[in-house]
PyMOL Python script that loads the backbone (N, CA, C, O; Angstrom):
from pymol import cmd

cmd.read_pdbstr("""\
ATOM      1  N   UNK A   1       0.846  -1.167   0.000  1.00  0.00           N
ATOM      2  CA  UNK A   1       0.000   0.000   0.000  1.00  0.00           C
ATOM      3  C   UNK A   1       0.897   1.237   0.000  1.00  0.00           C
ATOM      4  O   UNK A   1       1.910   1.201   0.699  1.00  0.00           O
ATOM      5  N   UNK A   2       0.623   2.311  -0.709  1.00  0.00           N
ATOM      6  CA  UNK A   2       1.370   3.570  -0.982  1.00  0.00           C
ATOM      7  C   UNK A   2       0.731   4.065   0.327  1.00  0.00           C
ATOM      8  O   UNK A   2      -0.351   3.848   0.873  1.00  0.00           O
ATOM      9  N   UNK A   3       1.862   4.851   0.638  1.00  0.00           N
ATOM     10  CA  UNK A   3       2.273   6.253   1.851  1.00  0.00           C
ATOM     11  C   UNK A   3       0.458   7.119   1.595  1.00  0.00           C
ATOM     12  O   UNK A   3      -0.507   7.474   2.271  1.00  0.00           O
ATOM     13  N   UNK A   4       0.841   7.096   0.413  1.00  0.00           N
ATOM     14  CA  UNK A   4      -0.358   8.591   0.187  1.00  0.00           C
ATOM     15  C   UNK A   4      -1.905   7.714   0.374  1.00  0.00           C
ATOM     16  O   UNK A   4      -2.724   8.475   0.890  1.00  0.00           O
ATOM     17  N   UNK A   5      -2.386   6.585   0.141  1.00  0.00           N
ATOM     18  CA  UNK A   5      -3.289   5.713   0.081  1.00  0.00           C
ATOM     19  C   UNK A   5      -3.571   5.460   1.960  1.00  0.00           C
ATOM     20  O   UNK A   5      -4.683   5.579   2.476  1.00  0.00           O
ATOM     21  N   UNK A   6      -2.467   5.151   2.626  1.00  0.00           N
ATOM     22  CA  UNK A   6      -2.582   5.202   3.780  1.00  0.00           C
ATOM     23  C   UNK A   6      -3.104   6.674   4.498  1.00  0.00           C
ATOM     24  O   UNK A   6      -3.990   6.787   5.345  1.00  0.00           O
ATOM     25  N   UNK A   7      -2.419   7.573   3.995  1.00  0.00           N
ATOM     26  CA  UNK A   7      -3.068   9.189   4.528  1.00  0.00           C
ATOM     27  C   UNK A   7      -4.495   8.959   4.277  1.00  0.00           C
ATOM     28  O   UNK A   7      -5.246   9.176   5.228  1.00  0.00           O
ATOM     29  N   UNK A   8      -5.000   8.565   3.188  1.00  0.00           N
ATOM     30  CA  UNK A   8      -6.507   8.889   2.228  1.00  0.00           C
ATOM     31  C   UNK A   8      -7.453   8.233   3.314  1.00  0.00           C
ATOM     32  O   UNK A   8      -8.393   8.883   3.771  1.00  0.00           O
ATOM     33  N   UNK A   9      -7.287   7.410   3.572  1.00  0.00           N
ATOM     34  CA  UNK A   9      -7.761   6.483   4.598  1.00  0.00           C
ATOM     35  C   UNK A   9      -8.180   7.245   5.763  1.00  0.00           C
ATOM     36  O   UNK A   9      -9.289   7.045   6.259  1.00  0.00           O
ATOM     37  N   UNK A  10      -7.399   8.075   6.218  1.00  0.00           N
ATOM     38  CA  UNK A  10      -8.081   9.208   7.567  1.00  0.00           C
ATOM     39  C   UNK A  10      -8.507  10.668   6.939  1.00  0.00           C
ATOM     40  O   UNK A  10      -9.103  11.403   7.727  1.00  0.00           O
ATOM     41  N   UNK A  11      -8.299  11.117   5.763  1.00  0.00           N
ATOM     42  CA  UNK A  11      -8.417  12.085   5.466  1.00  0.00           C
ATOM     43  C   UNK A  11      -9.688  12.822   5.427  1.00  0.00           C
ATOM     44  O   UNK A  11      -9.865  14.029   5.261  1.00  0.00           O
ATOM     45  N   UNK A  12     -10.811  11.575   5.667  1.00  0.00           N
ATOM     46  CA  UNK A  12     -12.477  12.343   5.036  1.00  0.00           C
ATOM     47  C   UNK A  12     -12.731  13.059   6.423  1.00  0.00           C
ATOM     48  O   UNK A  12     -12.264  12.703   7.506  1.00  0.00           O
ATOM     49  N   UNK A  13     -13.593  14.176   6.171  1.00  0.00           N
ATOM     50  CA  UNK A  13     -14.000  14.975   7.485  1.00  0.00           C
ATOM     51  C   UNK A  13     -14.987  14.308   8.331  1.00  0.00           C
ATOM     52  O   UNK A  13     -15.149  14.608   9.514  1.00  0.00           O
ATOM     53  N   UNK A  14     -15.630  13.423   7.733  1.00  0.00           N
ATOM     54  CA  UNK A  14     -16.627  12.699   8.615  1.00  0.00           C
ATOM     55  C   UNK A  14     -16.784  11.667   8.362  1.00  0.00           C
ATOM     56  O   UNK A  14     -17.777  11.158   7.844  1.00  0.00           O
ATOM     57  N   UNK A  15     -15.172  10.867   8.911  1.00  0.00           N
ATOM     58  CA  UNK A  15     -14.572   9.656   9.396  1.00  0.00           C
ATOM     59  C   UNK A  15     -14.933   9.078  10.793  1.00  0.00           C
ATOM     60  O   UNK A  15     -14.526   9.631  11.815  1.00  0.00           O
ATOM     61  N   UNK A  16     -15.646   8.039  10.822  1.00  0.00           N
ATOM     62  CA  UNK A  16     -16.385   7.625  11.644  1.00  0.00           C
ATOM     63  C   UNK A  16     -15.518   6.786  12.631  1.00  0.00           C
ATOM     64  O   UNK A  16     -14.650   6.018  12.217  1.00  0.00           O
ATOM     65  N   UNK A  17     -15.806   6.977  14.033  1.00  0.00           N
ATOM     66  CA  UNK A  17     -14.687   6.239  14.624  1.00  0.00           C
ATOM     67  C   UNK A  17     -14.716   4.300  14.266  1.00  0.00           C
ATOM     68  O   UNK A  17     -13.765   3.586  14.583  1.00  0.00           O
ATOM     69  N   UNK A  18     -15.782   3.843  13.687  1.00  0.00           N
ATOM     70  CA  UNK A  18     -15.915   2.927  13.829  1.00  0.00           C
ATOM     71  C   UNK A  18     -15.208   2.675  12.085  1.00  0.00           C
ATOM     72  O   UNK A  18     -14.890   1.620  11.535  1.00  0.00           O
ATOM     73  N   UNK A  19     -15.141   4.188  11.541  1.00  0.00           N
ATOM     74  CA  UNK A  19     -14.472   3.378   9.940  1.00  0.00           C
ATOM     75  C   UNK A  19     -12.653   3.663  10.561  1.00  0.00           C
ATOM     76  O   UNK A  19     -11.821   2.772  10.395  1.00  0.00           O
ATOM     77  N   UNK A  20     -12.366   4.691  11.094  1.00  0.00           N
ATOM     78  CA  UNK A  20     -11.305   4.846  11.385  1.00  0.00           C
ATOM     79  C   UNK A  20     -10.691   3.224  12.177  1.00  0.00           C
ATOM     80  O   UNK A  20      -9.690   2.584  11.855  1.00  0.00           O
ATOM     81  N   UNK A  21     -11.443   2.992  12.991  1.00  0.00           N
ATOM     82  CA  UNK A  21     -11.085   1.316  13.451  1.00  0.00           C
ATOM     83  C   UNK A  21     -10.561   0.003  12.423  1.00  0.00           C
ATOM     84  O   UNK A  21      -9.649  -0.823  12.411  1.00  0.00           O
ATOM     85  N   UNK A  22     -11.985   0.448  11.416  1.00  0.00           N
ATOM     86  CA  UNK A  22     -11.503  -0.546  10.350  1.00  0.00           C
ATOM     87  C   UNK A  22     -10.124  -0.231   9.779  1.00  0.00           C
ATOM     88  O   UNK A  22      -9.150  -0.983   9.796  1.00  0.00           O
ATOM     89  N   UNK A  23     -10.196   1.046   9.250  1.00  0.00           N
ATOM     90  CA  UNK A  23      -8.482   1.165   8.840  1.00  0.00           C
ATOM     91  C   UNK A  23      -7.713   0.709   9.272  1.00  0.00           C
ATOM     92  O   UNK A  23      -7.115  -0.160   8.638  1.00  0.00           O
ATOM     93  N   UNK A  24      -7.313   1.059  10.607  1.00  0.00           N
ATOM     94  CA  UNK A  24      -6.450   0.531  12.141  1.00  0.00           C
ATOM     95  C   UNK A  24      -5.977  -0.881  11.224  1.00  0.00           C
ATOM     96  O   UNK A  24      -4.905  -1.200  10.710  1.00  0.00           O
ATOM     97  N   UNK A  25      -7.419  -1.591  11.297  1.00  0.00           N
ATOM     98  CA  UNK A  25      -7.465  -3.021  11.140  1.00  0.00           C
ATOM     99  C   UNK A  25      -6.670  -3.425   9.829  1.00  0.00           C
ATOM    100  O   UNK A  25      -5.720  -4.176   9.609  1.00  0.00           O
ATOM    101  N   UNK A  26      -7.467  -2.607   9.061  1.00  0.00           N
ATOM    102  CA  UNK A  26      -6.487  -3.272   7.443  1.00  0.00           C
ATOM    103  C   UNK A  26      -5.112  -3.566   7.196  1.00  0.00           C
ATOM    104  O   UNK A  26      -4.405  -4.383   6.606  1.00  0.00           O
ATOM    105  N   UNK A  27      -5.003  -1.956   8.313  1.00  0.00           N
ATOM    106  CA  UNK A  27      -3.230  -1.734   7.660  1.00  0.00           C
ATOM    107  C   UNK A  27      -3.063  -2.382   8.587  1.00  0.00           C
ATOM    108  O   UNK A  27      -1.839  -2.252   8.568  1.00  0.00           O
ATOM    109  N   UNK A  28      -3.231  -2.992   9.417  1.00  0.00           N
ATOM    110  CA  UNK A  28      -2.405  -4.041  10.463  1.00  0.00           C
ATOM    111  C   UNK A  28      -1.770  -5.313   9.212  1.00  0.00           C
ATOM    112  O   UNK A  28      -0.690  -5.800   9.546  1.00  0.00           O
ATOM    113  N   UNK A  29      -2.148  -5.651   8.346  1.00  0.00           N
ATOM    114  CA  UNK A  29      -2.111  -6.647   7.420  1.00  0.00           C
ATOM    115  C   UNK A  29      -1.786  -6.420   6.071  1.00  0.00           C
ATOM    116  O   UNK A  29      -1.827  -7.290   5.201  1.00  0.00           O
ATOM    117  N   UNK A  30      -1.298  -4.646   5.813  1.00  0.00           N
ATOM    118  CA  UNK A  30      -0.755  -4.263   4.839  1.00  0.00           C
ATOM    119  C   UNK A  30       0.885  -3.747   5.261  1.00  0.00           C
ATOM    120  O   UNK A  30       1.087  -3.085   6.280  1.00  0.00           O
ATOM    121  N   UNK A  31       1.754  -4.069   4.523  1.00  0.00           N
ATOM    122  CA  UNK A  31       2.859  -3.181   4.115  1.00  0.00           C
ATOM    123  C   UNK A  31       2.853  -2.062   3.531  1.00  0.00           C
ATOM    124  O   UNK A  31       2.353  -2.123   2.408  1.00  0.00           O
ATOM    125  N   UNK A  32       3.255  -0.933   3.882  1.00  0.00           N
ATOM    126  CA  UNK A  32       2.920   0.253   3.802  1.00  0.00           C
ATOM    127  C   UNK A  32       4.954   0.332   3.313  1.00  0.00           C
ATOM    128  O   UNK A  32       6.009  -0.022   3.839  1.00  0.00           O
ATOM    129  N   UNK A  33       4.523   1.007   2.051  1.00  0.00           N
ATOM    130  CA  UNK A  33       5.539   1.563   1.210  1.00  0.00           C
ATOM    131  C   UNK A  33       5.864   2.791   1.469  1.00  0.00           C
ATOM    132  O   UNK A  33       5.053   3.695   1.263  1.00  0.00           O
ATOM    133  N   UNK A  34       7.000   3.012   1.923  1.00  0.00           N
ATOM    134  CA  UNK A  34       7.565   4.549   2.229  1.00  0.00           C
ATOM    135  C   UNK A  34       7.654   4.832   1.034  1.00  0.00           C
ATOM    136  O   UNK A  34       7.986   3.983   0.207  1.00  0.00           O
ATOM    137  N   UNK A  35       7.288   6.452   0.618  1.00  0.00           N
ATOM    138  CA  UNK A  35       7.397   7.667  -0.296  1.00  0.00           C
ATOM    139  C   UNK A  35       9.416   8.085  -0.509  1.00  0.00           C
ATOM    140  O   UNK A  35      10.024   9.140  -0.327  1.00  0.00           O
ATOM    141  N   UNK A  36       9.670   7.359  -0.741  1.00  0.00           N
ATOM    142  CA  UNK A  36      11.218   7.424  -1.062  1.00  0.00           C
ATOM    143  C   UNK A  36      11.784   8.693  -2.257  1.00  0.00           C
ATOM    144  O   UNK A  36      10.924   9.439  -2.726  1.00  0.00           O
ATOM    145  N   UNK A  37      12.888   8.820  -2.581  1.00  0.00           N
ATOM    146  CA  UNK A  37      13.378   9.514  -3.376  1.00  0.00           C
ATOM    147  C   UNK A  37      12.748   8.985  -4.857  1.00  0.00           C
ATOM    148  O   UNK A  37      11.915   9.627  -5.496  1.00  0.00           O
ATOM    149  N   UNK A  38      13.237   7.864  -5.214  1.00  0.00           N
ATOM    150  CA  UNK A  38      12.973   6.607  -5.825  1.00  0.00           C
ATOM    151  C   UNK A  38      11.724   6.658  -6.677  1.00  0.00           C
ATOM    152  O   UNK A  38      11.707   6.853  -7.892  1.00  0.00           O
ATOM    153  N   UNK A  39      10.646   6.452  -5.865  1.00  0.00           N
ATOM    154  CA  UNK A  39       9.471   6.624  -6.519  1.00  0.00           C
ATOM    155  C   UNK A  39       8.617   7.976  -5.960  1.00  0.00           C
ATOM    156  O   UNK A  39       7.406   7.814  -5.810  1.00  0.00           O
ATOM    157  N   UNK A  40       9.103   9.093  -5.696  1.00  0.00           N
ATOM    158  CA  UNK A  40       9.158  10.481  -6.106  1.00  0.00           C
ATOM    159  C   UNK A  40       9.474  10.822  -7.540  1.00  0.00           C
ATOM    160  O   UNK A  40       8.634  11.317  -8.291  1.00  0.00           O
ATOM    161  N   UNK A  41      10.521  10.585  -7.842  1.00  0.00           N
ATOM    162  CA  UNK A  41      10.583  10.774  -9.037  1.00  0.00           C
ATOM    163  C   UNK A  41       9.955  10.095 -10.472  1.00  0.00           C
ATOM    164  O   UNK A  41       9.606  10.565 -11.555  1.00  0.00           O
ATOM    165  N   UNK A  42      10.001   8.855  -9.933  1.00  0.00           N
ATOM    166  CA  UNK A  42       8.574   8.156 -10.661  1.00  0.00           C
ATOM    167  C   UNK A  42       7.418   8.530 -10.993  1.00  0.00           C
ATOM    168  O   UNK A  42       6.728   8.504 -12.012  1.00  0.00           O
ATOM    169  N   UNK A  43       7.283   9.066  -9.416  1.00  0.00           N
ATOM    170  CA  UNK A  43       5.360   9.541  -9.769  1.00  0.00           C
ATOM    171  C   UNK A  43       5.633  11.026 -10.241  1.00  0.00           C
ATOM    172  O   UNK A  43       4.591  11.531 -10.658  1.00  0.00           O
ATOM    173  N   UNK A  44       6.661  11.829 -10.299  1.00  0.00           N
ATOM    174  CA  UNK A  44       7.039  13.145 -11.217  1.00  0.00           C
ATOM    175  C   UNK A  44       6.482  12.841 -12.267  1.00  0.00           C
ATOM    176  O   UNK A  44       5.440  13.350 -12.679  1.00  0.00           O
ATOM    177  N   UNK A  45       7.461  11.517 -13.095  1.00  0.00           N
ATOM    178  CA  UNK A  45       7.329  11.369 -14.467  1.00  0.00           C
ATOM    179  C   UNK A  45       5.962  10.710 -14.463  1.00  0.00           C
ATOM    180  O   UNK A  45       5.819  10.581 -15.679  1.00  0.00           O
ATOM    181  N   UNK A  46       5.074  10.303 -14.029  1.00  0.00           N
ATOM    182  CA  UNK A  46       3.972   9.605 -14.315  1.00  0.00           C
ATOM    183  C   UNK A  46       3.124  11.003 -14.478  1.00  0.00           C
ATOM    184  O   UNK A  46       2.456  11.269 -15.477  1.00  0.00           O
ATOM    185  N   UNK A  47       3.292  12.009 -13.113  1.00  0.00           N
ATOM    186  CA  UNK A  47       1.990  13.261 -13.074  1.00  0.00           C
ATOM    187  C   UNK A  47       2.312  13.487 -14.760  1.00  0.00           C
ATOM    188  O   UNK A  47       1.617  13.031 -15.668  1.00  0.00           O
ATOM    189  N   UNK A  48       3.450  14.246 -14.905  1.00  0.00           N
ATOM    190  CA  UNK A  48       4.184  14.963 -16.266  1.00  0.00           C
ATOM    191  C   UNK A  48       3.443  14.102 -17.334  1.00  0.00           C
ATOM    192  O   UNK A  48       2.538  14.670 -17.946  1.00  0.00           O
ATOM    193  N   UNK A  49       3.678  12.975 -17.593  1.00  0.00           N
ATOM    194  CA  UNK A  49       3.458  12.133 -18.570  1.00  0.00           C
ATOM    195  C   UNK A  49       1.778  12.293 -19.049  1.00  0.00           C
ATOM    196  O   UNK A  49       1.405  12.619 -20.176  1.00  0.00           O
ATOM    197  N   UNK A  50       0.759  11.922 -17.694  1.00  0.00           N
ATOM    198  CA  UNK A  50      -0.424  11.317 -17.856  1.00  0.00           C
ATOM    199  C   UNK A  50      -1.123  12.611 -16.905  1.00  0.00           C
ATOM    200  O   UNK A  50      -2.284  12.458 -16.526  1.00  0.00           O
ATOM    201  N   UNK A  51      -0.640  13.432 -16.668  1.00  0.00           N
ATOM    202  CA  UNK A  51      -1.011  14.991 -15.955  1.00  0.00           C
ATOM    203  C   UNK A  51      -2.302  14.361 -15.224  1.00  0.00           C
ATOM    204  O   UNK A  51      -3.486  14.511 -15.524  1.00  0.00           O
ATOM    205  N   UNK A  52      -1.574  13.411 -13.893  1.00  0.00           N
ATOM    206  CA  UNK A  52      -1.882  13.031 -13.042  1.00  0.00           C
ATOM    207  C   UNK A  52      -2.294  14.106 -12.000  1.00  0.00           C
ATOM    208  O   UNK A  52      -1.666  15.157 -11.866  1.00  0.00           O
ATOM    209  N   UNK A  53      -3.184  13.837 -11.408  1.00  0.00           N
ATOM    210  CA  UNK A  53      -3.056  14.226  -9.900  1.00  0.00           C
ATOM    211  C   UNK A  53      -1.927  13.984  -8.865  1.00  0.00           C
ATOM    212  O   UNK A  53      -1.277  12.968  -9.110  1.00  0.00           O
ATOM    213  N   UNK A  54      -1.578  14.611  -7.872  1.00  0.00           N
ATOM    214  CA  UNK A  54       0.184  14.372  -7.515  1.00  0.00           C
ATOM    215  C   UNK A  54      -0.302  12.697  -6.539  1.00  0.00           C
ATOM    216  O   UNK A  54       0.125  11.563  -6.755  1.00  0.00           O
ATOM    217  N   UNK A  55      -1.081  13.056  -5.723  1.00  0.00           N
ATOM    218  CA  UNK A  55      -1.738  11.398  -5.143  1.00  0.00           C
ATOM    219  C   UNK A  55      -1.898  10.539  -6.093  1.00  0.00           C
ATOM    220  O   UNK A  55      -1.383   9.457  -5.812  1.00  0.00           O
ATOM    221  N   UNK A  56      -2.352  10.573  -7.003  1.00  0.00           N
ATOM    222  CA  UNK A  56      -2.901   9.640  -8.271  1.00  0.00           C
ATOM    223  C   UNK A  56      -1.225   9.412  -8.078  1.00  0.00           C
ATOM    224  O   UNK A  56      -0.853   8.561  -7.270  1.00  0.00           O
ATOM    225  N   UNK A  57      -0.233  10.198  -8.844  1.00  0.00           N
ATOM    226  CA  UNK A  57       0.365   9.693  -9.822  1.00  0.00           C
ATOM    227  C   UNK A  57       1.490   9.070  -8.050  1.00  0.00           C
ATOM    228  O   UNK A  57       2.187   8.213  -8.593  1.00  0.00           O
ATOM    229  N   UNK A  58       1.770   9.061  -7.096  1.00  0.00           N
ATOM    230  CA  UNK A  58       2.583   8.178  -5.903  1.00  0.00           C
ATOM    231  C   UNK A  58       1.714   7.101  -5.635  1.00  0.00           C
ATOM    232  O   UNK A  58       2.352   6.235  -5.037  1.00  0.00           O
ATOM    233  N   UNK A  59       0.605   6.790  -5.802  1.00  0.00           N
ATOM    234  CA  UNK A  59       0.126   5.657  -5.727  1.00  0.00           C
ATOM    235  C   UNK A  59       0.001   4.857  -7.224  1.00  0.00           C
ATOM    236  O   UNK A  59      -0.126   3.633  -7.265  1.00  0.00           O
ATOM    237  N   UNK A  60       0.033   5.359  -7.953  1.00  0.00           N
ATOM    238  CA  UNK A  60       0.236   4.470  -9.128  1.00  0.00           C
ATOM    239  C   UNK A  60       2.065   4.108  -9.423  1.00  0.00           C
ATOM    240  O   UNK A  60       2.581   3.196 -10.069  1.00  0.00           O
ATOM    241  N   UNK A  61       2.623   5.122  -8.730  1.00  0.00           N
ATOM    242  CA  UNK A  61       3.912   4.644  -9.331  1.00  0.00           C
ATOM    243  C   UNK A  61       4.214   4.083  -7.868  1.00  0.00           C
ATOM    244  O   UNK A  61       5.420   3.842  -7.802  1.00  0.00           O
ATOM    245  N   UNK A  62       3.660   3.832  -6.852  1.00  0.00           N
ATOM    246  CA  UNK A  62       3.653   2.650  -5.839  1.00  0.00           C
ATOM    247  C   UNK A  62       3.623   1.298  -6.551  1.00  0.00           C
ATOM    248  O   UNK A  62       4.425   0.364  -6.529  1.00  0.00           O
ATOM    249  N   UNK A  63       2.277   1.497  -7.292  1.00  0.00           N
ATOM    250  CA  UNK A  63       1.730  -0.302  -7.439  1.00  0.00           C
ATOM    251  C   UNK A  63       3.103  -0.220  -8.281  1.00  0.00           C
ATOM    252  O   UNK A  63       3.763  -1.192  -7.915  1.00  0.00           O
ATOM    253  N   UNK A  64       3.823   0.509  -9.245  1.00  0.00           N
ATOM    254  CA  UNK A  64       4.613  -0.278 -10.598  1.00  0.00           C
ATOM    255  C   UNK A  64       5.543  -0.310 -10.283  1.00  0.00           C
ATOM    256  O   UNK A  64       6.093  -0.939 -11.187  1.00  0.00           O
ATOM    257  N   UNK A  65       6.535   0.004  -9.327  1.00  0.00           N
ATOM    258  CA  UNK A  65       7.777  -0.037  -8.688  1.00  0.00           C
ATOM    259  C   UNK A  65       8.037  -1.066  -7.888  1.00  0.00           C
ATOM    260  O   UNK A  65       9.125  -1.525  -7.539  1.00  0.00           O
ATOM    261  N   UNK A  66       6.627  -1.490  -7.546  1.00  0.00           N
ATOM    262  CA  UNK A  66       6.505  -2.789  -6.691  1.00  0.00           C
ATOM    263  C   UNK A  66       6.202  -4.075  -7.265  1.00  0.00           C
ATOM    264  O   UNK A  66       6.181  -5.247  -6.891  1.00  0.00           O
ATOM    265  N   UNK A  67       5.964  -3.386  -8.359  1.00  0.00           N
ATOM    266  CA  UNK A  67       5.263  -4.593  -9.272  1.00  0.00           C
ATOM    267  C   UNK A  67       4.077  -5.549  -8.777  1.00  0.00           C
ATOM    268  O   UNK A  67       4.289  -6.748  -8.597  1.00  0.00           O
ATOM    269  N   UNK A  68       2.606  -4.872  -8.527  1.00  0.00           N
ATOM    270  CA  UNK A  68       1.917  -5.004  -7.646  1.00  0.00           C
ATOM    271  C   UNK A  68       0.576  -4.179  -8.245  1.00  0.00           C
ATOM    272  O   UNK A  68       0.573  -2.969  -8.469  1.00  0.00           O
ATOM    273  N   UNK A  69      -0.389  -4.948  -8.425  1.00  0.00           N
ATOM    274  CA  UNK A  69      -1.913  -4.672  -8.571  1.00  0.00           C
ATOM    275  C   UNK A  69      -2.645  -3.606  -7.777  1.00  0.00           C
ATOM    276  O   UNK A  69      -3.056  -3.677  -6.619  1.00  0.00           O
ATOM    277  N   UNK A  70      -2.732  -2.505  -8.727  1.00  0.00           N
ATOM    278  CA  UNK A  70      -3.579  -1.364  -8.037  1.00  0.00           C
ATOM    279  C   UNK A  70      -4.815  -1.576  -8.137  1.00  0.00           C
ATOM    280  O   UNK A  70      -5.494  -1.860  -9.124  1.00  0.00           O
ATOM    281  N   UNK A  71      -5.350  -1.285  -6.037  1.00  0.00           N
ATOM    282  CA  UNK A  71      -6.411  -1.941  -6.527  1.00  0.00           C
ATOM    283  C   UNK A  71      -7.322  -0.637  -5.759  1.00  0.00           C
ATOM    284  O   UNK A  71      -7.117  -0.193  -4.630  1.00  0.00           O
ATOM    285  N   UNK A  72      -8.208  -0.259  -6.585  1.00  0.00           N
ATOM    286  CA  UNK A  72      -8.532   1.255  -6.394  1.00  0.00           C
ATOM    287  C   UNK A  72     -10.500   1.167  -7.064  1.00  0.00           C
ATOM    288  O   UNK A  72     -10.832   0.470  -8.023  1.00  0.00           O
ATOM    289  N   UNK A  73     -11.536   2.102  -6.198  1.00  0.00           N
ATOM    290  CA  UNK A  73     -12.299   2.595  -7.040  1.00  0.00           C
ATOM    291  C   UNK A  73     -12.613   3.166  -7.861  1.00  0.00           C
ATOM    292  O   UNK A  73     -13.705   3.173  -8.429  1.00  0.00           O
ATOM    293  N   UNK A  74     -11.449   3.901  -8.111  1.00  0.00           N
ATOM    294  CA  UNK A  74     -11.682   4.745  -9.112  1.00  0.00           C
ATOM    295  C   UNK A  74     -10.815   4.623 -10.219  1.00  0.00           C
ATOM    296  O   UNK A  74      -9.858   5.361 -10.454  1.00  0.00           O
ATOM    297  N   UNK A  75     -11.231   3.557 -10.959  1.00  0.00           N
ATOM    298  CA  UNK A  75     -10.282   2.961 -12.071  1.00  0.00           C
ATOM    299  C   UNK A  75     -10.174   3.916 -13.464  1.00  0.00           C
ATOM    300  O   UNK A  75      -9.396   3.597 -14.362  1.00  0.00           O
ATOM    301  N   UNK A  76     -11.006   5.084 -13.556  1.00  0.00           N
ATOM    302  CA  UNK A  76     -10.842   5.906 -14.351  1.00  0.00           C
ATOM    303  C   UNK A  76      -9.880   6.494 -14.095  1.00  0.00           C
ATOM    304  O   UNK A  76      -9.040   6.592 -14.990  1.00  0.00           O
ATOM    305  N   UNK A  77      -9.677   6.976 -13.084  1.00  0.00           N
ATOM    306  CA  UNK A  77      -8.011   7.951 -12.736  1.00  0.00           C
ATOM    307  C   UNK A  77      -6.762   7.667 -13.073  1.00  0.00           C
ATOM    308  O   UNK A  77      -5.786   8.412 -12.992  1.00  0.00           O
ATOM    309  N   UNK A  78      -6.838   5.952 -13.668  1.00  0.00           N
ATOM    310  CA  UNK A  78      -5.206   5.926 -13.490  1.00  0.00           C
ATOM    311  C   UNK A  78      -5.805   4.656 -14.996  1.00  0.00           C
ATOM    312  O   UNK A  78      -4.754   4.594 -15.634  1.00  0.00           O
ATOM    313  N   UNK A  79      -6.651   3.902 -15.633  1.00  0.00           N
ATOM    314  CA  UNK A  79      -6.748   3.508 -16.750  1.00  0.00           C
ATOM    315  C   UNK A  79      -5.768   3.790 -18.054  1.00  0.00           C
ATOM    316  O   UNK A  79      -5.427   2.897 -18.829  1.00  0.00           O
ATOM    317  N   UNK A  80      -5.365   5.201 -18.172  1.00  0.00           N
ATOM    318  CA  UNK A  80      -4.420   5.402 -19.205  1.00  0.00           C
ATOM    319  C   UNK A  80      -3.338   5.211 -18.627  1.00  0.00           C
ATOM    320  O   UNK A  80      -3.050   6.381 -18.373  1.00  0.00           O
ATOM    321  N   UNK A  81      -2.398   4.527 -18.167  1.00  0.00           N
ATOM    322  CA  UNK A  81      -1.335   4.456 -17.536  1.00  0.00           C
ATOM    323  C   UNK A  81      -1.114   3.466 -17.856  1.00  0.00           C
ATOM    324  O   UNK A  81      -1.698   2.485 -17.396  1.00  0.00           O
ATOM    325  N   UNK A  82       0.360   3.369 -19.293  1.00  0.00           N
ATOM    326  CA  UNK A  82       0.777   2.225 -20.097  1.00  0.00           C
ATOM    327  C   UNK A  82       0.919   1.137 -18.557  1.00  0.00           C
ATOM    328  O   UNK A  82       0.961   1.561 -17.402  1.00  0.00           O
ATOM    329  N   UNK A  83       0.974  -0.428 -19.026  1.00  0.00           N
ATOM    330  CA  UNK A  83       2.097  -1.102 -18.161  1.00  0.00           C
ATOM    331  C   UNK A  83       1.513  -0.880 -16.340  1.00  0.00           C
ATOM    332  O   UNK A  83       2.403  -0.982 -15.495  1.00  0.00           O
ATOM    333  N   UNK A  84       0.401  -0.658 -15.955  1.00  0.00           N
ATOM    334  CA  UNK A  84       0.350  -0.145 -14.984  1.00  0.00           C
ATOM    335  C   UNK A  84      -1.071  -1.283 -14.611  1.00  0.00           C
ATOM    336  O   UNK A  84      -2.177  -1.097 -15.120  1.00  0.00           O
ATOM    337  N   UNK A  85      -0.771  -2.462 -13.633  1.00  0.00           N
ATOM    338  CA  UNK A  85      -2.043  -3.293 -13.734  1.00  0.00           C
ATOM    339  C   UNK A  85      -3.202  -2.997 -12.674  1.00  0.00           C
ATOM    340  O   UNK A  85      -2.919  -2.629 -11.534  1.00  0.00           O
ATOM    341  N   UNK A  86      -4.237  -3.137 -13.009  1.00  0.00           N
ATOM    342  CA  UNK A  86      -5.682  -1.971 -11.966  1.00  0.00           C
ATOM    343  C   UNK A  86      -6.494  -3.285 -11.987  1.00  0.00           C
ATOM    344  O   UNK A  86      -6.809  -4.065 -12.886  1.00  0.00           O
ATOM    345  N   UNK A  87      -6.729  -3.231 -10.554  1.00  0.00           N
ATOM    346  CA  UNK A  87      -8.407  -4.245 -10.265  1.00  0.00           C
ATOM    347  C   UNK A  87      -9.637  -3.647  -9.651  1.00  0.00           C
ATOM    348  O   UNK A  87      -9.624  -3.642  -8.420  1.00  0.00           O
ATOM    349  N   UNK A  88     -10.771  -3.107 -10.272  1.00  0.00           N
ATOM    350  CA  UNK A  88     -11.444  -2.719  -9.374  1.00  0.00           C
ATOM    351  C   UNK A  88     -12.131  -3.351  -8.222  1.00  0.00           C
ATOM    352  O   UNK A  88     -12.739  -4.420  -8.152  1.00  0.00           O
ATOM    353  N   UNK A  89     -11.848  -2.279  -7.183  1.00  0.00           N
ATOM    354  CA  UNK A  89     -12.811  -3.055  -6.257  1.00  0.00           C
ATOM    355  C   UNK A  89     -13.698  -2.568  -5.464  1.00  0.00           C
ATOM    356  O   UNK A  89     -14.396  -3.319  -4.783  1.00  0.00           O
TER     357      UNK A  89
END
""", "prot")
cmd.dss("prot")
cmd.show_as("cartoon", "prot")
cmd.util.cbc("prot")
cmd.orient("prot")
C-alpha cells in the first residue's frame, strides 16, 4: 500500500470512529511503502506524462515499482497508464 493511500484512509472529514477502526485493522495486514526519493521521481514522471493528480500519480507509481496490482475505485483515474495493472474493487 502507498504512503499517500494510507493518509486517504483518515483524510475524510466525517470519518467515523468505527471506519477509522476498520483502517487501524487493514493496515495491520498491509505493508505500507515509504514515499522514497525513488518513486518520487517516478510519480514526477507519471503526473508529467499522464497529468496526473500528484496522489494519483505516488500511488500508481507505488503499485509499478513494486510490481503489484492497483487496486482502487476509481479505475478511471489511473486507466491510461501504459504497463500499470488496476483491479477494481
Amino acid at each position: 500500500m502507498s504512503t499517500v493511500t494510507k493518509s486517504a484512509l483518515y483524510n475524510y472529514p466525517d470519518l467515523h470512529d468505527e471506519e477509522e477502526a476498520a483502517s487501524k485493522q487493514l493496515l495491520t495486514d498491509m505493508f505500507v511503502v515509504p514515499l522514497d526519493s525513488r518513486l518520487a521521481r517516478y510519480a514526477g514522471y507519471l503526473r508529467r506524462l499522464y497529468r496526473l493528480k500528484t496522489p494519483d500519480s505516488a500511488i500508481a507509481a507505488t503499485a509499478m515499482l513494486t510490481k503489484t496490482t492497483l487496486l482502487t475505485r476509481n479505475v478511471d483515474d489511473f486507466r491510461q497508464i501504459d504497463d500499470l495493472k488496476i483491479q477494481e474493487i
